[in-house]
C-alpha positions as CSV (number, residue, x, y, z in Angstrom):
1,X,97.7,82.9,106.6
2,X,100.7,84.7,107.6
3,X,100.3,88.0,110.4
4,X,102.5,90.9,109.7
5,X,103.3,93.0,112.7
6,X,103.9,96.8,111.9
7,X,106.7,97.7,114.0
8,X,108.0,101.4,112.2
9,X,106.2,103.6,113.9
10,X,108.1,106.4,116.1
11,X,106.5,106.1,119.3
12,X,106.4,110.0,119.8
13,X,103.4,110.1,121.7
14,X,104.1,106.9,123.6
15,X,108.1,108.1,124.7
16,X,109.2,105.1,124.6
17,X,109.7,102.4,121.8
18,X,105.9,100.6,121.5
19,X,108.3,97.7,119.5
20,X,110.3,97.2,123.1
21,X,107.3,97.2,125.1
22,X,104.7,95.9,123.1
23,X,106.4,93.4,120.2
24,X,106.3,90.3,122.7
25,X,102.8,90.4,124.0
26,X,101.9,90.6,120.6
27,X,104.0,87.9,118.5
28,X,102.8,85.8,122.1
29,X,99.2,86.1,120.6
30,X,99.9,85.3,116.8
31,X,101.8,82.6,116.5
32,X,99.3,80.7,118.1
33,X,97.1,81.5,115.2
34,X,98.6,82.1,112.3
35,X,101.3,80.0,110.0
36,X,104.0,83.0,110.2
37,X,104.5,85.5,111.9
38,X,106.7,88.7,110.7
39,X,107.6,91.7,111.6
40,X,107.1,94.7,108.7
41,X,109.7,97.9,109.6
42,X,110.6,101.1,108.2
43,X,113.3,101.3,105.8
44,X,116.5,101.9,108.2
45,X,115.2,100.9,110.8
46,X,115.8,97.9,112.8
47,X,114.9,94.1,112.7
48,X,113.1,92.2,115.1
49,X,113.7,88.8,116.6
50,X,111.2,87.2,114.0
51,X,111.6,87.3,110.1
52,X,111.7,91.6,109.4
53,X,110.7,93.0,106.1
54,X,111.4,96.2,105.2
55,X,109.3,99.1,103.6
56,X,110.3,100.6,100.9
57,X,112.3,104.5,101.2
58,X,110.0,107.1,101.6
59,X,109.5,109.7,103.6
60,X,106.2,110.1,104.8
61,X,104.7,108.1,108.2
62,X,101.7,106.3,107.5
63,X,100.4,102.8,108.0
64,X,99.4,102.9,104.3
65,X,103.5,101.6,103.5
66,X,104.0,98.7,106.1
67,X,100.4,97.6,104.9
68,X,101.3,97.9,101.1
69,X,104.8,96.0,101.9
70,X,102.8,92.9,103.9
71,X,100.7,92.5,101.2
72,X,103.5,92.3,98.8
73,X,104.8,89.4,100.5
74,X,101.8,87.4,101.5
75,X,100.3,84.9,98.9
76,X,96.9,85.6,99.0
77,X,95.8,87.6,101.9
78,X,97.6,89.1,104.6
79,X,96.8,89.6,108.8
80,X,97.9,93.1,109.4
81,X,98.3,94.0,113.1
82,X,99.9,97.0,114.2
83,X,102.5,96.6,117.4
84,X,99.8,99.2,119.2
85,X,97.6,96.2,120.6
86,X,99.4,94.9,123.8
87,X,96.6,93.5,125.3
88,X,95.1,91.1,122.1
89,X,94.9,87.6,122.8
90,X,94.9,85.1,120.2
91,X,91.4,84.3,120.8
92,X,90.4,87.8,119.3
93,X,93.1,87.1,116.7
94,X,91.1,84.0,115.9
95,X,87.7,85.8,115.6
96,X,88.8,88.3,113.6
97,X,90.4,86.0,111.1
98,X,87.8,83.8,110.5
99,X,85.3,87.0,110.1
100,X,87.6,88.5,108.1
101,X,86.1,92.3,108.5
102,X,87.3,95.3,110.0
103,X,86.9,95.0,113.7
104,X,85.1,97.9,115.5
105,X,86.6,99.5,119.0
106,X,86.2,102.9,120.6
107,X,84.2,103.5,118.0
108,X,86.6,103.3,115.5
109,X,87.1,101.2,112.9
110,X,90.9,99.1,113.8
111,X,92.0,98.0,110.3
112,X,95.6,97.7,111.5
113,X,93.7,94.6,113.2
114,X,92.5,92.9,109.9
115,X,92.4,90.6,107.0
116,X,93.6,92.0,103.8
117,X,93.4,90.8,100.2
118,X,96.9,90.8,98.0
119,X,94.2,92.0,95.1
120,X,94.2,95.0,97.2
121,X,97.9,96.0,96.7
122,X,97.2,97.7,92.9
123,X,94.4,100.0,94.7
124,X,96.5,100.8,97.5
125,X,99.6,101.9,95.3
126,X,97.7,104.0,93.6
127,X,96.3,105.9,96.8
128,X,100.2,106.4,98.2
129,X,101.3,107.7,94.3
130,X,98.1,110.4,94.6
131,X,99.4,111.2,97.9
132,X,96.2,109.4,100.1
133,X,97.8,108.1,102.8
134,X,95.2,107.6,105.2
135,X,93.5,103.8,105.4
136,X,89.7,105.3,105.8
137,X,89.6,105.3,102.0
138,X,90.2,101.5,101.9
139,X,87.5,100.7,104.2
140,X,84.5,99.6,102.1
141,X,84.5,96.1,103.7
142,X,82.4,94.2,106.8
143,X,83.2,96.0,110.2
144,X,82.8,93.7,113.2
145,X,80.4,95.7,115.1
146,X,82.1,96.7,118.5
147,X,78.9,95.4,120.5
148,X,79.7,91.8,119.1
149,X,83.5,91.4,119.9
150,X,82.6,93.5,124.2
151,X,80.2,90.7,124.3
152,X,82.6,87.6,123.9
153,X,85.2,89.2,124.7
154,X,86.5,90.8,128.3
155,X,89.0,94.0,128.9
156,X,90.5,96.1,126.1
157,X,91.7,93.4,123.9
158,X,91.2,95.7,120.5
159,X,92.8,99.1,122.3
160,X,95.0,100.7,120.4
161,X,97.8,102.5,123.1
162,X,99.4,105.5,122.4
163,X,100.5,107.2,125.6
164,X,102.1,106.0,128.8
165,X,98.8,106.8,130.2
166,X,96.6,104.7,128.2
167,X,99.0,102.0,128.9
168,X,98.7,102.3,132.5
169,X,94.9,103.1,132.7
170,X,94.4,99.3,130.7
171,X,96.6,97.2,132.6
172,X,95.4,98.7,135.9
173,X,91.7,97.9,134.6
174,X,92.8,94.6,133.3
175,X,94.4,93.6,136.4
């Protein structure tokens, strides 16, 4: 199974490029777990040091199109992992792989952290032509209950960071 990195996102809230500060830790992690490892980016925008796809034109910013693209390159499912997780260790990569559900953190259900089916792709084309861009609507699956992965698993591995000061406030906690 191949792992496809999102790497468009703007980084407005963060200030900074999340794909300069983040993109390393996290290829690190996956390609100790999974047979390739590839970076999905907007259309325009930039590739990375691994194999890049590309999204196709639009003009909206979701998750929904760098998902949509993975999955139309995988064979028959897909590891979609947003460049957000700094802190994931292939060990939680692992796990969530072989579980193959929706892992739970914060509360919140982390499906740019997740297995997905290429069988999914017709279903999520048809959500981004009605204009439902949000991934809640494609979450009818297994979660990984947040009380299972804290218990084997230490720090913030699943954290999503968005702001300097999240960033700071998990590697100061995580030594």
């Amino acid at each position: 199974m191949n792992a496809y990195i999102l790497i468009g996102g703007r980084s407005r809230r963060m200030g900074v490029s999340k794909t300069e500060l983040f993109l390393e830790r996290v290829i690190a992690a996956a390609t100790l777990v999974f047979d390739e490892v590839i970076a999905v980016q907007r259309f325009g925008g930039a590739s990375a040091r691994i194999r890049t796809i590309f999204e196709e034109p639009h003009e909206h910013e979701a998750p929904v199109f760098g998902l949509a693209r993975a999955l139309g390159d995988a064979r028959d499912r897909a590891f979609v992992l947003a460049v957000d997780y700094p802190m994931i260790t292939a060990e939680v990569l692992r796990y969530v792989r072989d579980r193959a559900g929706v892992p739970v953190w914060d509360e919140r259900p982390q499906p740019l952290c997740a297995v997905w089916e290429v069988r999914e792709l017709p279903r999520i084309e048809e959500r981004i032509a009605r204009g439902q861009l949000d991934l809640r609507g494609l979450l009818d699956r297994e979660m990984i209950p947040e009380s299972e992965l804290r218990a084997r698993f230490v720090g913030e591995p699943l954290r999503n960071i968005n702001t300097t000061e999240e960033w700071e406030a998990v590697r100061s906690s995580n030594g």
